[in-house]
N, CA, C and O atoms as a GROMACS GRO file, in nm:
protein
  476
    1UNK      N    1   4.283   1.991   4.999
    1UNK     CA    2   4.369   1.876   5.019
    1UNK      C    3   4.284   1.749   5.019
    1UNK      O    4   4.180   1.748   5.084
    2UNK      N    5   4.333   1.618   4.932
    2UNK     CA    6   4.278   1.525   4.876
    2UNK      C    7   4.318   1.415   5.028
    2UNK      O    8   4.431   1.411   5.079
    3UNK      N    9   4.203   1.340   5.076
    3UNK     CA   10   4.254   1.246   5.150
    3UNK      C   11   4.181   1.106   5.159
    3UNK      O   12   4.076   1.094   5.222
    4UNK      N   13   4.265   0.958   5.068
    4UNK     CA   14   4.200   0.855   5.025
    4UNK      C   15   4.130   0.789   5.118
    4UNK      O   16   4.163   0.791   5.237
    5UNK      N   17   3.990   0.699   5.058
    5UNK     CA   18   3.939   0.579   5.134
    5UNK      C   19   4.040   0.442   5.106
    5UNK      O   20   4.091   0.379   5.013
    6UNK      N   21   4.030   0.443   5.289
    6UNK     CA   22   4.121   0.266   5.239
    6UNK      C   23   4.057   0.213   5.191
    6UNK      O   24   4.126   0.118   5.153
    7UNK      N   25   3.976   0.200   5.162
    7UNK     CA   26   3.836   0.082   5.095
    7UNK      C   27   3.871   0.111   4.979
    7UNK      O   28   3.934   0.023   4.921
    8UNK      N   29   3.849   0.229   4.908
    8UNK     CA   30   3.794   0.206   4.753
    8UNK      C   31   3.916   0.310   4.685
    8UNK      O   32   3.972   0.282   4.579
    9UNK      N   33   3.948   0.441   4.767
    9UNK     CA   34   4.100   0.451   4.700
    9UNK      C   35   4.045   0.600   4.643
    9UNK      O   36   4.137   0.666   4.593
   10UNK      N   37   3.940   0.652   4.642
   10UNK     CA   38   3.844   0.742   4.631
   10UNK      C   39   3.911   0.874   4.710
   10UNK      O   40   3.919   0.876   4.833
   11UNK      N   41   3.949   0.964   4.640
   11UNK     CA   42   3.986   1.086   4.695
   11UNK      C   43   3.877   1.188   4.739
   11UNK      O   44   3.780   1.230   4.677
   12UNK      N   45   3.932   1.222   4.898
   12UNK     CA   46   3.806   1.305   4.988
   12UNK      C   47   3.850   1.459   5.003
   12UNK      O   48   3.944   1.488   5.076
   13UNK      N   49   3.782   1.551   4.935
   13UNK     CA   50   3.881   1.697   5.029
   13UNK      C   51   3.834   1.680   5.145
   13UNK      O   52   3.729   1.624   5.178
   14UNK      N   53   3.936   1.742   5.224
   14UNK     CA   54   3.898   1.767   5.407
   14UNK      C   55   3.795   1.844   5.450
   14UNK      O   56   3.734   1.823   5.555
   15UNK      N   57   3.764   1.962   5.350
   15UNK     CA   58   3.669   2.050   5.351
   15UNK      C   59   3.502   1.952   5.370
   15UNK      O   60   3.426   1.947   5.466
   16UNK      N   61   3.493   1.881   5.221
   16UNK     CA   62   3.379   1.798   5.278
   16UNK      C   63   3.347   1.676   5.340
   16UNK      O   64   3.240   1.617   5.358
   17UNK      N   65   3.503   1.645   5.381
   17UNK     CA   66   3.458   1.552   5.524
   17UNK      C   67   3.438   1.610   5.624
   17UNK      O   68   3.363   1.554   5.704
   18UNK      N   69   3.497   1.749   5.662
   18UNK     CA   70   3.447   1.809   5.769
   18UNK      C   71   3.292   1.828   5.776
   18UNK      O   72   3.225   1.797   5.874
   19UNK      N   73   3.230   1.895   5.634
   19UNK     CA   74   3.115   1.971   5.650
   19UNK      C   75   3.023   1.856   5.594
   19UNK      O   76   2.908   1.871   5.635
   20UNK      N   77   3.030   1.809   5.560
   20UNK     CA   78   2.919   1.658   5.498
   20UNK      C   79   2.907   1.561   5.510
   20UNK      O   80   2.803   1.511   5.468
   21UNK      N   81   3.036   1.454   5.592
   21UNK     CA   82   3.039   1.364   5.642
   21UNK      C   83   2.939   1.374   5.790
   21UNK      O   84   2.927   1.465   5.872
   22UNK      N   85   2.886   1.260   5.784
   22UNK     CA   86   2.836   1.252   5.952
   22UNK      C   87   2.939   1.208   6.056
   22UNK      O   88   3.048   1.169   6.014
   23UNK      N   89   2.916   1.210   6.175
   23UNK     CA   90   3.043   1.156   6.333
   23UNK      C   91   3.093   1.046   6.263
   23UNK      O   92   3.211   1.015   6.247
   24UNK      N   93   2.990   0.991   6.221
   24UNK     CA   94   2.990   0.848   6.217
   24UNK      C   95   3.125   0.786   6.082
   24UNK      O   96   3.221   0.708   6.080
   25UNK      N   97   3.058   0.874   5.988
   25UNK     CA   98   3.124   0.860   5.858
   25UNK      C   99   3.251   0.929   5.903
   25UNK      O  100   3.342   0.860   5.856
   26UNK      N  101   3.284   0.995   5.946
   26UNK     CA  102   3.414   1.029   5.955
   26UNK      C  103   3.513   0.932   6.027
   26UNK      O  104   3.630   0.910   5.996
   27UNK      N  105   3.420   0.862   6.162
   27UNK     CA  106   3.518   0.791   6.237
   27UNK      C  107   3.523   0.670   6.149
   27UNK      O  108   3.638   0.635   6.121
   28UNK      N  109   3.404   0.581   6.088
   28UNK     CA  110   3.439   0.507   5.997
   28UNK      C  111   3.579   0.526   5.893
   28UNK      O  112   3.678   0.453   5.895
   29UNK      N  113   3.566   0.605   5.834
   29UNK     CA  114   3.636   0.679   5.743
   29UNK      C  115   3.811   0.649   5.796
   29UNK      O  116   3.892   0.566   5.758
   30UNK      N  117   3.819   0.753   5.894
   30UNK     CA  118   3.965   0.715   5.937
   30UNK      C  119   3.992   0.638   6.018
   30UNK      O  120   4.090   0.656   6.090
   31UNK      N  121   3.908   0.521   6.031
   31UNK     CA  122   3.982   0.381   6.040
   31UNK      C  123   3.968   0.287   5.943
   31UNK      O  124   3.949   0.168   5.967
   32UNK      N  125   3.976   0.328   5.850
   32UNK     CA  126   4.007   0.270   5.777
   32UNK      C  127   3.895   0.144   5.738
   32UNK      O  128   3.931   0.028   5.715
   33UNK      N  129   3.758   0.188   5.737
   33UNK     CA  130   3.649   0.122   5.698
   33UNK      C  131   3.533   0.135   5.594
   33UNK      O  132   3.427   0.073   5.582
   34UNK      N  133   3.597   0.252   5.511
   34UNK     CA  134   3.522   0.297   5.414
   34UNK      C  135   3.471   0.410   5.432
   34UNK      O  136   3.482   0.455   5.546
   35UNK      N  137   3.395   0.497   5.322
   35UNK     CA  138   3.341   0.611   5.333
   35UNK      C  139   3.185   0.635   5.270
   35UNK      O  140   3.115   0.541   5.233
   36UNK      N  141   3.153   0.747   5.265
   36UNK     CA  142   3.014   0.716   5.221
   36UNK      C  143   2.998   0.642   5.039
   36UNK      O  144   2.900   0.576   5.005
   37UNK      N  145   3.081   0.664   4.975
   37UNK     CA  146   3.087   0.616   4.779
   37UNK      C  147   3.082   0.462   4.811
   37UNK      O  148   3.001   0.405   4.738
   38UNK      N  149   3.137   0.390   4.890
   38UNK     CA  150   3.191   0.218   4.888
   38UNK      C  151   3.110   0.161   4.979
   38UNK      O  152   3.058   0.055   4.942
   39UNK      N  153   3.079   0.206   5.104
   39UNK     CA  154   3.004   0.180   5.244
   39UNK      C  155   3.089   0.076   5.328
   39UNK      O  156   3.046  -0.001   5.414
   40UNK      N  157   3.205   0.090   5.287
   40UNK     CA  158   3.315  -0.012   5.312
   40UNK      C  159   3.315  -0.151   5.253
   40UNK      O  160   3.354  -0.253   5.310
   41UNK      N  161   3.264  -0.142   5.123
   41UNK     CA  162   3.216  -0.272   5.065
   41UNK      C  163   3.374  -0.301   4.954
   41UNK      O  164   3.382  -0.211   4.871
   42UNK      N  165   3.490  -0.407   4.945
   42UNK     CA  166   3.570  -0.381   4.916
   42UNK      C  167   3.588  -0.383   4.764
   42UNK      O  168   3.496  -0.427   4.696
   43UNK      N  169   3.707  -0.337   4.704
   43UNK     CA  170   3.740  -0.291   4.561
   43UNK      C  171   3.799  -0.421   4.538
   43UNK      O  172   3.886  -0.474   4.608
   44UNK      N  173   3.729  -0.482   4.405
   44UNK     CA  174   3.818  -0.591   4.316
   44UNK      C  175   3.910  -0.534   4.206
   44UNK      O  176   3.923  -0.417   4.168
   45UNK      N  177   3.955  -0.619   4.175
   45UNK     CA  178   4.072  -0.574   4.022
   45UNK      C  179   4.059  -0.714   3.950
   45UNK      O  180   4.088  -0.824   3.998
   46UNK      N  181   4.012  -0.688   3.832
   46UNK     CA  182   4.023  -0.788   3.731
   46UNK      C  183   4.148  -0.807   3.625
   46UNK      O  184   4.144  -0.754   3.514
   47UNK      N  185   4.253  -0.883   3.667
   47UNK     CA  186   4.375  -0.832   3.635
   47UNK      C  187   4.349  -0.912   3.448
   47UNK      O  188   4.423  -0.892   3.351
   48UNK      N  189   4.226  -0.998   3.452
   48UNK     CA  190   4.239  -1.047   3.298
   48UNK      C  191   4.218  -0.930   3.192
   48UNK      O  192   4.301  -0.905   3.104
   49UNK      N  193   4.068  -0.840   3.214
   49UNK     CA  194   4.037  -0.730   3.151
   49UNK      C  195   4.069  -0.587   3.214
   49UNK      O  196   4.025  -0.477   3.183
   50UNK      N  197   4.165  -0.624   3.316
   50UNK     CA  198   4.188  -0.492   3.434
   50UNK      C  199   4.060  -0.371   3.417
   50UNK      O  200   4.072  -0.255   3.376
   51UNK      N  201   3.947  -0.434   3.459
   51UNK     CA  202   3.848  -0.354   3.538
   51UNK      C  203   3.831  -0.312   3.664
   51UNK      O  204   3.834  -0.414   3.733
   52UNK      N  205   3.815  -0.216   3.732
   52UNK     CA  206   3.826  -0.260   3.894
   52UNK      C  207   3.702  -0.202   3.878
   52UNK      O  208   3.652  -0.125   3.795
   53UNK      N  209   3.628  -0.312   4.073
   53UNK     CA  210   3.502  -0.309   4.072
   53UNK      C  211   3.508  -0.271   4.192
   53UNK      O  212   3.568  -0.347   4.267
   54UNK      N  213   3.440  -0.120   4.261
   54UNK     CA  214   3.427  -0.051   4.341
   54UNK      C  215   3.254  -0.110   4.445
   54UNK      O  216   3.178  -0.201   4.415
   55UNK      N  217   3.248  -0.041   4.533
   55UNK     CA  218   3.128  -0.034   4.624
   55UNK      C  219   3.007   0.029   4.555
   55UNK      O  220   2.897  -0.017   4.524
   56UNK      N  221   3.077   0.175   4.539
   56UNK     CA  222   2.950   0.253   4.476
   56UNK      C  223   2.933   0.246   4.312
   56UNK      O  224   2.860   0.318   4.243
   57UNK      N  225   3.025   0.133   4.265
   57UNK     CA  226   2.928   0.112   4.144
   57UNK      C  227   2.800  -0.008   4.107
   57UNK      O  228   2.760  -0.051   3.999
   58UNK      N  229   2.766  -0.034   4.225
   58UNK     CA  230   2.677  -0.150   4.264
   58UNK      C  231   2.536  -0.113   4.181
   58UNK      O  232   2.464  -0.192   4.119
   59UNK      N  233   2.520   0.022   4.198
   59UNK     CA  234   2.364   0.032   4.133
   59UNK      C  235   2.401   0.061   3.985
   59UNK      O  236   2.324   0.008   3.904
   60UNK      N  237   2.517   0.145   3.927
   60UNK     CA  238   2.529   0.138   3.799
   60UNK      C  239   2.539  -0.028   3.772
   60UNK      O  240   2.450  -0.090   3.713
   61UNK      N  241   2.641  -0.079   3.816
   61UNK     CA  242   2.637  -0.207   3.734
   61UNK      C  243   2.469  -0.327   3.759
   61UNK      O  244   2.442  -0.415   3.678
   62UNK      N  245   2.414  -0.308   3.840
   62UNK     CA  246   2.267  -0.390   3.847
   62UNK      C  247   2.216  -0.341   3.712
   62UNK      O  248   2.184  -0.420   3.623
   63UNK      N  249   2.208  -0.187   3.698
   63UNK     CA  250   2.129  -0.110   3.617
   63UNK      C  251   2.184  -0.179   3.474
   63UNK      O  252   2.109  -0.219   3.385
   64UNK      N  253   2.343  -0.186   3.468
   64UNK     CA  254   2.417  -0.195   3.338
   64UNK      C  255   2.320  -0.365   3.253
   64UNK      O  256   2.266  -0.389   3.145
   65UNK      N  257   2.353  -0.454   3.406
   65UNK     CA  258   2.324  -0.584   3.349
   65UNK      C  259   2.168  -0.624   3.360
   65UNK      O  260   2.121  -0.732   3.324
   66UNK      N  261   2.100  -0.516   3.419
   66UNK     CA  262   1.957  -0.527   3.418
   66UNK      C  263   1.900  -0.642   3.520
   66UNK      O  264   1.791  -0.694   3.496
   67UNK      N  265   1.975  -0.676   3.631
   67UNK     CA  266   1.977  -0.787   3.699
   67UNK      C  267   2.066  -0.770   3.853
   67UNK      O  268   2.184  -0.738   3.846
   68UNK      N  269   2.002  -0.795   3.993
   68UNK     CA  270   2.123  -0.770   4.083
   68UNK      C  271   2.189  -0.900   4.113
   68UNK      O  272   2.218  -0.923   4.230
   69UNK      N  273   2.217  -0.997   4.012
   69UNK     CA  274   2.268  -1.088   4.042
   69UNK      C  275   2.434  -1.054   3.994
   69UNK      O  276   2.537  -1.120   4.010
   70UNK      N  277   2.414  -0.946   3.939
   70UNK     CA  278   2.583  -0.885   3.934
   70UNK      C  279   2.662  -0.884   4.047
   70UNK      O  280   2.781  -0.915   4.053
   71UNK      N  281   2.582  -0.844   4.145
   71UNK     CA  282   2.662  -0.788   4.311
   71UNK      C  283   2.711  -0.967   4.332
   71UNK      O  284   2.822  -1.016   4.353
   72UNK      N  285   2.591  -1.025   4.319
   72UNK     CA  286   2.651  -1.185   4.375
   72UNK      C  287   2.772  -1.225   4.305
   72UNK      O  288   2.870  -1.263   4.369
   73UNK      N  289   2.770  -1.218   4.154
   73UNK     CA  290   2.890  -1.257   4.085
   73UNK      C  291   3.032  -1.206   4.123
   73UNK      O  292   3.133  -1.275   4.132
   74UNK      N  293   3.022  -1.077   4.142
   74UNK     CA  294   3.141  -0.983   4.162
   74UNK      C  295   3.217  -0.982   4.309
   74UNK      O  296   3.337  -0.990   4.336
   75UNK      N  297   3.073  -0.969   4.415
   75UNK     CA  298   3.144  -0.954   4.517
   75UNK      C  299   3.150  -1.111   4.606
   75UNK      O  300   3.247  -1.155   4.667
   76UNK      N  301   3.023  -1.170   4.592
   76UNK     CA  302   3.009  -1.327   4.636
   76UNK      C  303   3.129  -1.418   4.517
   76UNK      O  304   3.223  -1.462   4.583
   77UNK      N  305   3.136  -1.433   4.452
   77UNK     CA  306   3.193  -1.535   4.350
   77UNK      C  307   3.331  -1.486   4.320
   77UNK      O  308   3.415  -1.560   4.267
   78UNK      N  309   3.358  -1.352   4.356
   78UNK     CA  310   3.491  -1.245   4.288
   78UNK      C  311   3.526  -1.291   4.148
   78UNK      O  312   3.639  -1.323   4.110
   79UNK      N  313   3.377  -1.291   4.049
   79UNK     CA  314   3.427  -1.307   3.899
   79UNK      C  315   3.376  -1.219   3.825
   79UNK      O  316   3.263  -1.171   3.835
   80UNK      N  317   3.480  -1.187   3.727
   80UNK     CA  318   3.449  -1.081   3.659
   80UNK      C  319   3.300  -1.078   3.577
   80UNK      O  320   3.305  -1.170   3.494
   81UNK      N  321   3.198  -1.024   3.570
   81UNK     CA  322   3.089  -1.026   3.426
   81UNK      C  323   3.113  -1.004   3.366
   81UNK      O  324   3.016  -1.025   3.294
   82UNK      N  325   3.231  -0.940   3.268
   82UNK     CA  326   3.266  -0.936   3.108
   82UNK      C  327   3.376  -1.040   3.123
   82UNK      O  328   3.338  -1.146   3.074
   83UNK      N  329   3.477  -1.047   3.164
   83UNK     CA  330   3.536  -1.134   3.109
   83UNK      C  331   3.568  -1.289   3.181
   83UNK      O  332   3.658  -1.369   3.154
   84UNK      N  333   3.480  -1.296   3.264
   84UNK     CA  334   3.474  -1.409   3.414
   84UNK      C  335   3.619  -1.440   3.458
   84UNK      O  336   3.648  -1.543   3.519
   85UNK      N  337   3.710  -1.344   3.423
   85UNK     CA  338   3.830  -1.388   3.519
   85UNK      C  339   3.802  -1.409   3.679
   85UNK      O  340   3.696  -1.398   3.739
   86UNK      N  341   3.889  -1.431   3.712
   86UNK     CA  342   3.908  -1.427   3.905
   86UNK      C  343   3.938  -1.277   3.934
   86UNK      O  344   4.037  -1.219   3.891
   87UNK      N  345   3.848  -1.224   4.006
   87UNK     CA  346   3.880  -1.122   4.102
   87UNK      C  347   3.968  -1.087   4.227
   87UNK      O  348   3.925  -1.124   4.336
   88UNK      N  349   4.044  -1.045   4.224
   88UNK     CA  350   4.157  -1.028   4.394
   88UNK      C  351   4.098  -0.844   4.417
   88UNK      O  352   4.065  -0.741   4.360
   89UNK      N  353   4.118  -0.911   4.548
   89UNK     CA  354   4.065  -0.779   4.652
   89UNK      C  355   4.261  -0.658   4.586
   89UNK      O  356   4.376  -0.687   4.555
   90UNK      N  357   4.188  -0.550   4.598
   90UNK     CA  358   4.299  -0.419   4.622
   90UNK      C  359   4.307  -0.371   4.716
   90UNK      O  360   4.224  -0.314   4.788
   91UNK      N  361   4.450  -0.396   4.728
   91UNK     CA  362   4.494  -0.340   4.857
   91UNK      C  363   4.558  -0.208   4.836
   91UNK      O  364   4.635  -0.182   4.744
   92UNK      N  365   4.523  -0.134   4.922
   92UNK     CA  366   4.616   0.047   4.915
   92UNK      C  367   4.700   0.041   5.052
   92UNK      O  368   4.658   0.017   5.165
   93UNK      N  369   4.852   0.075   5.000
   93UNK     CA  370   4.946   0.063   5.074
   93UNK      C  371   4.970   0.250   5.122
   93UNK      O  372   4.960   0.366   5.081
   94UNK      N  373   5.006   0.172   5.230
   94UNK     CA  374   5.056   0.348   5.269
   94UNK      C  375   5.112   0.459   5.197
   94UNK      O  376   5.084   0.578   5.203
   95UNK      N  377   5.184   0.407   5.138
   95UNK     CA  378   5.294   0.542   5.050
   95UNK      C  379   5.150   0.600   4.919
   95UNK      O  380   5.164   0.698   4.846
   96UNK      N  381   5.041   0.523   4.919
   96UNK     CA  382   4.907   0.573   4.857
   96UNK      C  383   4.852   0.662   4.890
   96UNK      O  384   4.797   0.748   4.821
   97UNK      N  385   4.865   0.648   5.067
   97UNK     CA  386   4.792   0.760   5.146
   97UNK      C  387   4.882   0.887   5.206
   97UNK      O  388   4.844   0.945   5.308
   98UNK      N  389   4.996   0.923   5.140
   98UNK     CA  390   5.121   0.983   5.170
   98UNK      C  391   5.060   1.087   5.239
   98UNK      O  392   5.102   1.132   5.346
   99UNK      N  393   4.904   1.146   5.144
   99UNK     CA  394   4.861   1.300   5.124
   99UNK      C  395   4.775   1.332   5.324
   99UNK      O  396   4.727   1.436   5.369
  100UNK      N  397   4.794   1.160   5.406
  100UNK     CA  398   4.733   1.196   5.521
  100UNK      C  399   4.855   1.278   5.590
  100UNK      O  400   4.831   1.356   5.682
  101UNK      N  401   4.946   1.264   5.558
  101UNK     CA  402   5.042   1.297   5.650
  101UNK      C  403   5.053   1.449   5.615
  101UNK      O  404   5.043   1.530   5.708
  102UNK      N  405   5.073   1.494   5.488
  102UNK     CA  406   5.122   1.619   5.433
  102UNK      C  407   5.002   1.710   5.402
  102UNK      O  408   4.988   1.777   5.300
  103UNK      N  409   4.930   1.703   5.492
  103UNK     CA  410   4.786   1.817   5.520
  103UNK      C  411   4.794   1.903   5.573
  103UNK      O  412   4.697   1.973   5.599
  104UNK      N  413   4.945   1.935   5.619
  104UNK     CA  414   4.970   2.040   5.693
  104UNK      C  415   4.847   2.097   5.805
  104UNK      O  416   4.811   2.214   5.818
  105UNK      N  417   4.807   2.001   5.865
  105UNK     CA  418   4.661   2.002   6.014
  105UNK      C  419   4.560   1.994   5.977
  105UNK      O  420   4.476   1.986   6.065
  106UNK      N  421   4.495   1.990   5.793
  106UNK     CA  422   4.369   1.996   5.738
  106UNK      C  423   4.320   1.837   5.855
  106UNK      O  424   4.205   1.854   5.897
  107UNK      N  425   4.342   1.789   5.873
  107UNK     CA  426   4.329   1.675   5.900
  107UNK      C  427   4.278   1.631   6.078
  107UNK      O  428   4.198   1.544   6.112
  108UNK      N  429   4.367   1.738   6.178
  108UNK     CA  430   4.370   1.735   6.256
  108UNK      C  431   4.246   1.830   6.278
  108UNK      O  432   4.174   1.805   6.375
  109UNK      N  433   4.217   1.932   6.200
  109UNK     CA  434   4.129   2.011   6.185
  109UNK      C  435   3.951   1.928   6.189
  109UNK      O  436   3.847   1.941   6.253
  110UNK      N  437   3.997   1.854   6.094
  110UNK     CA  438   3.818   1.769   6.093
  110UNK      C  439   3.816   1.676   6.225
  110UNK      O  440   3.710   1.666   6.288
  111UNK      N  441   3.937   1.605   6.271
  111UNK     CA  442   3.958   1.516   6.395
  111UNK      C  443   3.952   1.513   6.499
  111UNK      O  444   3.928   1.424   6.581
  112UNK      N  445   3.988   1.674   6.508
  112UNK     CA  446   4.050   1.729   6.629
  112UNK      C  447   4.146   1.643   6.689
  112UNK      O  448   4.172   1.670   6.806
  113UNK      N  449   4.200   1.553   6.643
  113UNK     CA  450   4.311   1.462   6.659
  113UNK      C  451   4.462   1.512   6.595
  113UNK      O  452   4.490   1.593   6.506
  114UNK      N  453   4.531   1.438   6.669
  114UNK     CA  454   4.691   1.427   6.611
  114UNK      C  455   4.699   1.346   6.488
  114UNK      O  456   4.687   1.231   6.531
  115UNK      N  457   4.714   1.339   6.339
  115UNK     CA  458   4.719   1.304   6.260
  115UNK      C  459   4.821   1.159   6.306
  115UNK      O  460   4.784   1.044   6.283
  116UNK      N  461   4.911   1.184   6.352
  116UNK     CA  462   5.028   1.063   6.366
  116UNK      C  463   4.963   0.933   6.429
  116UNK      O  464   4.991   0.816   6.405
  117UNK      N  465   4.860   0.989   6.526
  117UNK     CA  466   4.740   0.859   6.573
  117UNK      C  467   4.668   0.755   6.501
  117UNK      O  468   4.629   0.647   6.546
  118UNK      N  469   4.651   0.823   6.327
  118UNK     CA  470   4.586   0.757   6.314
  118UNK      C  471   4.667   0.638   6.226
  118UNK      O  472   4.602   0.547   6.175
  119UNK      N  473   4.818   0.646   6.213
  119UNK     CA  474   4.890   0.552   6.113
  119UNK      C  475   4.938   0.447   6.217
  119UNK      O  476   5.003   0.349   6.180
   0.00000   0.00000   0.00000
């Protein structure tokens, strides 16, 4: 069972948030502060060339443009590097994260919590 980062939208099985996540990353995690792929660093959408620009593609894209003045453009400036549109943050709405609810306890299992706590 698949369960998203609010940050980046990144599908987690429960299996390896239980066994590979650290305390830490998990409690991060379900509050809604990111996970280990993003580090809670947030997702743009370039609605001119609809690219979206994630956390953990920070070292591919330095690598892409041969320069880390990418991270400044993208996440300091929110403009696109191919097509310099304006960047807006993505937001993930609940009915995104439907799959926390319908884990049938996978959830409560890594938490040891009541799933309903955490919405």
């Amino acid at each position: 069972m698949d369960v998203y980062c609010k940050v980046c939208g990144e599908p987690w099985d429960t299996l390896d948030i239980k066994e590979e996540f650290t305390e830490e990353e998990k409690e991060q995690f379900f509050k809604g502060k990111g996970c280990p792929a993003c580090k809670g660093i947030e997702t743009l959408y370039c609605e001119k060339c609809e690219r979206f620009f994630k956390g953990w593609m920070i070292k591919d894209l330095t690598k892409e443009f041969g320069t880390d003045e990418v991270v400044k453009i993208i996440w300091k400036e929110k403009t696109c590097p191919y097509c310099l549109g304006k960047l807006k943050k993505v937001e993930f709405y609940e009915d995104f994260f439907s799959s926390v609810v319908e884990n049938d306890g996978a959830i409560e299992d890594v938490l040891r919590i009541n799933v309903l706590d955490l919405l």
